[in-house]
LODREN-476911 format. One line per 10 residues: their letters; for each residue z negated, y, x of C-alpha. Coordinates in nm, 4 decimals. Layout:
A> Z:Y:X ~ ...
END
This chain:
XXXXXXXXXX> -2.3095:-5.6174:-4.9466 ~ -1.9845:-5.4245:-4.9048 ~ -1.7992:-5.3371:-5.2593 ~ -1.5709:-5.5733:-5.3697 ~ -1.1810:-5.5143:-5.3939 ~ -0.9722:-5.6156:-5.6491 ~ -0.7362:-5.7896:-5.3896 ~ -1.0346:-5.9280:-5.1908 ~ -1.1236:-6.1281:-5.5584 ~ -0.7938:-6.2603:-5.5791
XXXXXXXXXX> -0.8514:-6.4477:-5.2718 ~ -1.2084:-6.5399:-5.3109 ~ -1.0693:-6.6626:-5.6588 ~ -0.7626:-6.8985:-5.5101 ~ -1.0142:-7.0409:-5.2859 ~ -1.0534:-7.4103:-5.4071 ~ -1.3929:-7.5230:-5.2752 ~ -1.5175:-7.1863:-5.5098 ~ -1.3261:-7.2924:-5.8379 ~ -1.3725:-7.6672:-5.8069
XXXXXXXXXX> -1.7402:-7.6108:-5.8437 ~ -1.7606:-7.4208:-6.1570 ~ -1.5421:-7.6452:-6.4097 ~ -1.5919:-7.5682:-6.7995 ~ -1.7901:-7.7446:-7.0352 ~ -1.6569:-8.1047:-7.2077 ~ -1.9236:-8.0922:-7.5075 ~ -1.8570:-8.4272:-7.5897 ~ -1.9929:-8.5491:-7.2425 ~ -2.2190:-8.2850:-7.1719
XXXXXXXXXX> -2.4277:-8.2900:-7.5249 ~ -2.5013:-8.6916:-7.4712 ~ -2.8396:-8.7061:-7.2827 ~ -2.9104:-8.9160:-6.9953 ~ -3.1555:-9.2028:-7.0755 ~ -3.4678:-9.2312:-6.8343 ~ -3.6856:-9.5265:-6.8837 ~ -4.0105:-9.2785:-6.7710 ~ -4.0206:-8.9615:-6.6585 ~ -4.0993:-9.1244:-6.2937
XXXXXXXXXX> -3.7842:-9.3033:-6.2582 ~ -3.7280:-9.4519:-5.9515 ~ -3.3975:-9.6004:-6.0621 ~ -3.1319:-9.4181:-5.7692 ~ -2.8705:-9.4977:-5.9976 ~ -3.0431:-9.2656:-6.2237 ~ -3.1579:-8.9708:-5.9737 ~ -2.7828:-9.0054:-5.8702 ~ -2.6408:-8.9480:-6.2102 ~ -2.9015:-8.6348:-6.2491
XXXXXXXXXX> -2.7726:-8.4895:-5.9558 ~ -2.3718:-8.5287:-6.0643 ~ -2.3967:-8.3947:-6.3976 ~ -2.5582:-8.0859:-6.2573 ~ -2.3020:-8.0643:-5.9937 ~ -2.0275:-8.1263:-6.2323 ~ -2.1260:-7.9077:-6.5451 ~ -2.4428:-7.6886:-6.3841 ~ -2.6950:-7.9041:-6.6252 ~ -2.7723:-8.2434:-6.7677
XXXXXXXXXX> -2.9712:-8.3365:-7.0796 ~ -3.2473:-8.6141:-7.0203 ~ -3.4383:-8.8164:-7.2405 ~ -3.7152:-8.9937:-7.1817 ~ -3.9573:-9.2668:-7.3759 ~ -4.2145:-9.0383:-7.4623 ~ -4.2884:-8.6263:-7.5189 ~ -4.3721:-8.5359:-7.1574 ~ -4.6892:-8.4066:-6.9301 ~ -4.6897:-8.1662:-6.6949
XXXXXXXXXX> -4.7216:-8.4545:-6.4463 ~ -4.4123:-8.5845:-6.5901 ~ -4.2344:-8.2929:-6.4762 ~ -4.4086:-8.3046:-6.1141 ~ -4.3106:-8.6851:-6.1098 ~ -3.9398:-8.5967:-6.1749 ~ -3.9184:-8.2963:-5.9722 ~ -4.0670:-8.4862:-5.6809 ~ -3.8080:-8.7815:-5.7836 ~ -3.5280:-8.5160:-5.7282
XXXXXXXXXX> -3.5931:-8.3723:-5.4379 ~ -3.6576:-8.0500:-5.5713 ~ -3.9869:-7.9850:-5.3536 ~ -4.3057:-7.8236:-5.4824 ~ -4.2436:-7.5222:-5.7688 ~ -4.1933:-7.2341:-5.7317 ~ -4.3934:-6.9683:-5.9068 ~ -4.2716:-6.5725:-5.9308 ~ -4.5174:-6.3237:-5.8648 ~ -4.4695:-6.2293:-6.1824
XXXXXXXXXX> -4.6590:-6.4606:-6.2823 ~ -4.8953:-6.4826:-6.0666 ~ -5.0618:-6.1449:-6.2393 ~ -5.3256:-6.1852:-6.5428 ~ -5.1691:-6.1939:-6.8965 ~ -4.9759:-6.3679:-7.1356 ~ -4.7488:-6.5613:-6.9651 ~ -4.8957:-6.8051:-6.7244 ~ -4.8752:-7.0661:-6.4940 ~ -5.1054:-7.3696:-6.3912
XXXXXXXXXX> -5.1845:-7.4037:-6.0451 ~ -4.9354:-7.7089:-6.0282 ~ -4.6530:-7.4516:-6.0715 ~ -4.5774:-7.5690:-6.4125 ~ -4.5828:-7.3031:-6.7647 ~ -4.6478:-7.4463:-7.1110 ~ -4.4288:-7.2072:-7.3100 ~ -4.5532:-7.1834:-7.7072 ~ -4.5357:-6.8690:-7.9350 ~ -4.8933:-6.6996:-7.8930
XXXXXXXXXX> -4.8632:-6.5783:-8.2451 ~ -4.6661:-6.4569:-8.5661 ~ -4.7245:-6.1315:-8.7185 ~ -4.7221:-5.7757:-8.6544 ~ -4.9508:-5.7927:-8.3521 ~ -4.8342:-6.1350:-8.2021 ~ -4.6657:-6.0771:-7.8283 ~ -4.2695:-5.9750:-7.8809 ~ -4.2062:-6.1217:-7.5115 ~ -3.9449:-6.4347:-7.5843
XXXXXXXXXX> -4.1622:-6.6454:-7.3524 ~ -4.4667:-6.6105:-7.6428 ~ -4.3171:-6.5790:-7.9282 ~ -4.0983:-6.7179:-8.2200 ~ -3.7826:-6.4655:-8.1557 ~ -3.4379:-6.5303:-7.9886 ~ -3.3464:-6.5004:-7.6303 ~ -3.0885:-6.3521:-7.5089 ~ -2.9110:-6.4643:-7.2382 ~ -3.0266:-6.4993:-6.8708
XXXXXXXXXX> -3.1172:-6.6857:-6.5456 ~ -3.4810:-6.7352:-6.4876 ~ -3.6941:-6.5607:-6.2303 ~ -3.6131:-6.2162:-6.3706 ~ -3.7091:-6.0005:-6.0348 ~ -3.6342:-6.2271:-5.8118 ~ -3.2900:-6.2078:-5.5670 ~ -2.9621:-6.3742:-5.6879 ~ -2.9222:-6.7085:-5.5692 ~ -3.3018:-6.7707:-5.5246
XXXXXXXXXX> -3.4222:-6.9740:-5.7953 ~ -3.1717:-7.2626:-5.7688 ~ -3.2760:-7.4596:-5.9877 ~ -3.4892:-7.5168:-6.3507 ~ -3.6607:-7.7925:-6.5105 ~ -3.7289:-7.7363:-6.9112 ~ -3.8852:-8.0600:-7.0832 ~ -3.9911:-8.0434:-7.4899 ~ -4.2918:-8.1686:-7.5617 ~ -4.2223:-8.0454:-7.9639
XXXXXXXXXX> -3.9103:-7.9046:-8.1030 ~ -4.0008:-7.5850:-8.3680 ~ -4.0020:-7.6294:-8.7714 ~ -3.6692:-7.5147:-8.7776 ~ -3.4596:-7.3256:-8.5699 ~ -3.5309:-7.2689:-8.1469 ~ -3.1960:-7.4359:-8.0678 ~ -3.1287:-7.4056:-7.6778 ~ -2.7809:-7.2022:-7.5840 ~ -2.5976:-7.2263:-7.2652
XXXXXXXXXX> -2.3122:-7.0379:-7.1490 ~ -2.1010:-7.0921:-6.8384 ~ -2.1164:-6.7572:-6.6918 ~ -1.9735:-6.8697:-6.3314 ~ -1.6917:-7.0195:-6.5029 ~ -1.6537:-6.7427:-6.7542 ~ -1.6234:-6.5140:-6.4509 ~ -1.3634:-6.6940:-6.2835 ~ -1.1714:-6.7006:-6.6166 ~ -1.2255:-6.2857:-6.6237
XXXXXXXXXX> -1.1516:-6.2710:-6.2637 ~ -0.8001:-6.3925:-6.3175 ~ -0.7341:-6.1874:-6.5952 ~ -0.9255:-5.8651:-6.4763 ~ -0.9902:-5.8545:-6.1319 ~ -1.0843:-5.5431:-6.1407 ~ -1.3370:-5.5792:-6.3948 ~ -1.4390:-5.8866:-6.2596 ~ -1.5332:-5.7036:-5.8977 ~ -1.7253:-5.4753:-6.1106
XXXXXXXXXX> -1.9993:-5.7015:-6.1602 ~ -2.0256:-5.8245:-5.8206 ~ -2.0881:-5.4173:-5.7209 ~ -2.4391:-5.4375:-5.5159 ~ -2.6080:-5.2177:-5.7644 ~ -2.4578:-5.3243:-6.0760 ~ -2.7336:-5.4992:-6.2307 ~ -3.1020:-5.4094:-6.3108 ~ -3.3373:-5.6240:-6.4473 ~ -3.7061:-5.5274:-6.5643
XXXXXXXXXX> -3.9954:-5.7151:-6.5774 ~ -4.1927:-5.6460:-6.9281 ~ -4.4368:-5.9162:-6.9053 ~ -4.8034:-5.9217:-6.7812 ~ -4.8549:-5.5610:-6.7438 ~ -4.5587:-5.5615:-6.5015 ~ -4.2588:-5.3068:-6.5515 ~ -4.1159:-5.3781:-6.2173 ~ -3.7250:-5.3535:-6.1799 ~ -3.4834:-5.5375:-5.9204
XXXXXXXXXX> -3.1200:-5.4097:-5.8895 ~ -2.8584:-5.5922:-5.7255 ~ -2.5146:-5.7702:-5.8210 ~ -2.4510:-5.9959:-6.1106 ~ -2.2198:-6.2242:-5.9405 ~ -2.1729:-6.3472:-5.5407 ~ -2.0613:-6.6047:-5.3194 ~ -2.3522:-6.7385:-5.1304 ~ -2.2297:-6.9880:-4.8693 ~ -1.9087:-7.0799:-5.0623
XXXXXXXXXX> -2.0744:-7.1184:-5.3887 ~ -2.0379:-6.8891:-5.7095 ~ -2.3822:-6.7601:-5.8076 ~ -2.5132:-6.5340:-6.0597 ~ -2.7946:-6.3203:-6.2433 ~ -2.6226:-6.1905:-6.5120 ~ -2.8328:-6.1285:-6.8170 ~ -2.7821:-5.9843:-7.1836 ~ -3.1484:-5.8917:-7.3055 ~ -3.2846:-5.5938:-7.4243
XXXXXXXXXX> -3.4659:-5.5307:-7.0527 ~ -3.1272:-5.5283:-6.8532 ~ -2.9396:-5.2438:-6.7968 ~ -2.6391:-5.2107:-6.6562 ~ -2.5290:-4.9480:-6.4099 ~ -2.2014:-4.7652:-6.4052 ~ -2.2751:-4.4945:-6.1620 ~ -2.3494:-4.8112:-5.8703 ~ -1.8889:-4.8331:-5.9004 ~ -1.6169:-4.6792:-5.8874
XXXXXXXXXX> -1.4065:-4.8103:-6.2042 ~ -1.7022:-4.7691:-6.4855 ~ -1.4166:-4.8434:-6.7061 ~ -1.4216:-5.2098:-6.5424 ~ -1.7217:-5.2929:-6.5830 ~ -1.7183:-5.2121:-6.9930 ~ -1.4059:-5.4530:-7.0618 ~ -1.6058:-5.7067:-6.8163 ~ -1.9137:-5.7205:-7.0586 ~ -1.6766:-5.6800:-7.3464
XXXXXXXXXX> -1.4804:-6.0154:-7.1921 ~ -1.8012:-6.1939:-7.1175 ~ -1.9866:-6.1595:-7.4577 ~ -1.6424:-6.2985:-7.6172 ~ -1.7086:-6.5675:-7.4045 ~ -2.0005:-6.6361:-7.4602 ~ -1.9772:-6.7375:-7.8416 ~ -1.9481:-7.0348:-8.0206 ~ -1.6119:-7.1638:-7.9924 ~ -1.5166:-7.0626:-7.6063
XXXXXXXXXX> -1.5820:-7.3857:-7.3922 ~ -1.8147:-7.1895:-7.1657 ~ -2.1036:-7.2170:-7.4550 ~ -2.2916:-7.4575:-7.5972 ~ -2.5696:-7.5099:-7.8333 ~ -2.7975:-7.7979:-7.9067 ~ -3.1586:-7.8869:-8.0266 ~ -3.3941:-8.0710:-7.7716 ~ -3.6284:-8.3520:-7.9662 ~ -3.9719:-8.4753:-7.8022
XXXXXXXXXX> -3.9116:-8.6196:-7.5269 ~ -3.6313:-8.4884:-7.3983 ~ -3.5556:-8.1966:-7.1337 ~ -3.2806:-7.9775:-6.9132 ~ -3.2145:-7.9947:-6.5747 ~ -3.0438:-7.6845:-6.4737 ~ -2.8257:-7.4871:-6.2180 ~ -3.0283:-7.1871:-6.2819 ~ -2.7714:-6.9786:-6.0234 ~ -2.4822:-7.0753:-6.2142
XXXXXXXXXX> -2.5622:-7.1233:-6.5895 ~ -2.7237:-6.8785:-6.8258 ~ -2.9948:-6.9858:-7.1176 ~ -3.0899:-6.8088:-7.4089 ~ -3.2355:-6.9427:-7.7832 ~ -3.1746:-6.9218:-8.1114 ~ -3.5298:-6.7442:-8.3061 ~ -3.7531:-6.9789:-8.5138 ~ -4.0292:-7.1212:-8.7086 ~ -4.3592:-7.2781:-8.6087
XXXXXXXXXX> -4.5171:-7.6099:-8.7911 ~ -4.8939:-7.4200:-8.9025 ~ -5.0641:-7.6058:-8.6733 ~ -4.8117:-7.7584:-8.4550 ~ -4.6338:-7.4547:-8.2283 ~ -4.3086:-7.5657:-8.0363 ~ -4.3982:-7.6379:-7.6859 ~ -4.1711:-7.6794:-7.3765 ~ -4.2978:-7.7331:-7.0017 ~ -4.0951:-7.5221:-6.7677
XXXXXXXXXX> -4.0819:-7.5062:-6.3812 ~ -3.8778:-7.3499:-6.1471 ~ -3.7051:-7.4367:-5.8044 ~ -3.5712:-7.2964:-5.4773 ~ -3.4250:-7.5744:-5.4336 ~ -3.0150:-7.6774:-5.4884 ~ -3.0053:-7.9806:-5.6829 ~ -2.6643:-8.0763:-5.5676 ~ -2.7787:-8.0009:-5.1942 ~ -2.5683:-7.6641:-5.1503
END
């Protein structure tokens, strides 16, 4: 991917089938969930309204009558159109973050103490901000499906920030610290679960067939490159931009508590997730099903 000019983003940012597609969030219609009768809805008028909330906002909360299964999660997926899930290598290796052969990963803390696992996946702290599939290639998981089966003791509430949005709103302020993040080499993310240490670099932002996409991340195991541009100075007010963006207040974040029972459908190429740290009932961990998608929701 050639570098990206500061005059070339002005132009990729005018272009209105780009900005229509990544509007802010409206909390007031965004935080309402979507009622499902069953996970297995066949309602259309339903599957529709999945499908336009995610195209409109990059998620949609759902709730359903009952905490769900990992058939649940098959029986929606397969409802969608999303196809069969997809599972990273990653994960494929032995350790302590797995998946079932359906494609699906019940995600509970593995422990508390000294010597529980650190990894956010298996344990009780907070996540910083990302997009799932941590080595995998921007724009290739498309799409995630996150469903509680129990909420923690206290604490665990789900974040979401708008980071396509938030990078249009940089882009017309900054350009050229916006086109710092879309540099090829920009971004490296590491892998520090199940004995893997693996790294993919590559750009935090692109268009990919007229659509704004991204992998930008804020965890301890990204690391951001300055020697990969030529204005390093661009891409430190772009991160300082983005985390101020990225707090409670700005209308590209949001913050809510999933109950049993309900779930996230995601843009996973457009909006970032993180989560607040928390406690575990003694005997009763907080438990969310999670699969992920190559598939485009909104058919892009």
């Amino acid at each position: 991917m050639p570098a990206i000019t500061s005059l070339a983003l002005r132009r990729l940012i005018g272009d209105a089938t780009v900005r229509a597609g990544v509007p802010a969030f409206d909390p007031a219609r965004d935080r309402t969930p979507l009622r499902l009768p069953a996970w297995d809805t066949t309602r259309p008028d339903l599957l529709a309204t999945v499908t336009a909330r995610v195209a409109i906002a990059g998620f949609t909360l759902v709730e359903a009558d009952r905490p769900p299964r990992q058939d649940d999660l098959l029986a929606l997926a397969d409802r969608l159109g999303l196809g069969e899930p997809f599972v990273p290598p990653l994960y494929r290796r032995p350790g302590t973050v797995q998946v079932a052969a359906s494609g699906v990963s019940r995600l509970s803390a593995a422990g508390v103490g000294a010597d529980a696992p650190t990894h956010p996946a298996t344990s009780t702290v907070g996540q910083g901000w990302h997009v799932d599939g941590t080595l995998q290639e921007l724009g290739e998981v498309r799409t995630s499906l996150l469903l509680c089966v129990r909420p923690a003791a206290t604490g665990g509430e789900s974040r979401l920030f708008n980071a396509t949005a938030a990078f249009l709103d940089l882009a017309e302020s900054d350009p050229a610290a916006a086109a710092a993040l879309m540099a090829p080499g920009v971004l490296a993310r590491t892998a520090t679960v199940n004995g893997c240490d693996d790294s993919t670099t590559g750009p935090a932002f692109a268009v990919i067939d007229g659509q704004l996409l991204t992998r930008y991340a804020r965890t301890h195991t990204d690391r951001w490159l300055p020697s990969a541009i030529d204005d390093p100075g661009g891409l430190d007010r772009a991160l300082v931009r983005l985390d101020e963006l990225a707090q409670p207040g700005s209308p590209y974040y949001l913050q809510f508590t999933m109950s049993a029972g309900q779930g996230l459908v995601f843009a996973n190429s457009r909006i970032c997730h993180g989560r607040a740290p928390y406690t575990d009932h003694p005997d009763q961990p907080r438990t969310l099903l999670r699969a992920l998608f190559t598939t485009d929701l909104t058919g892009r």
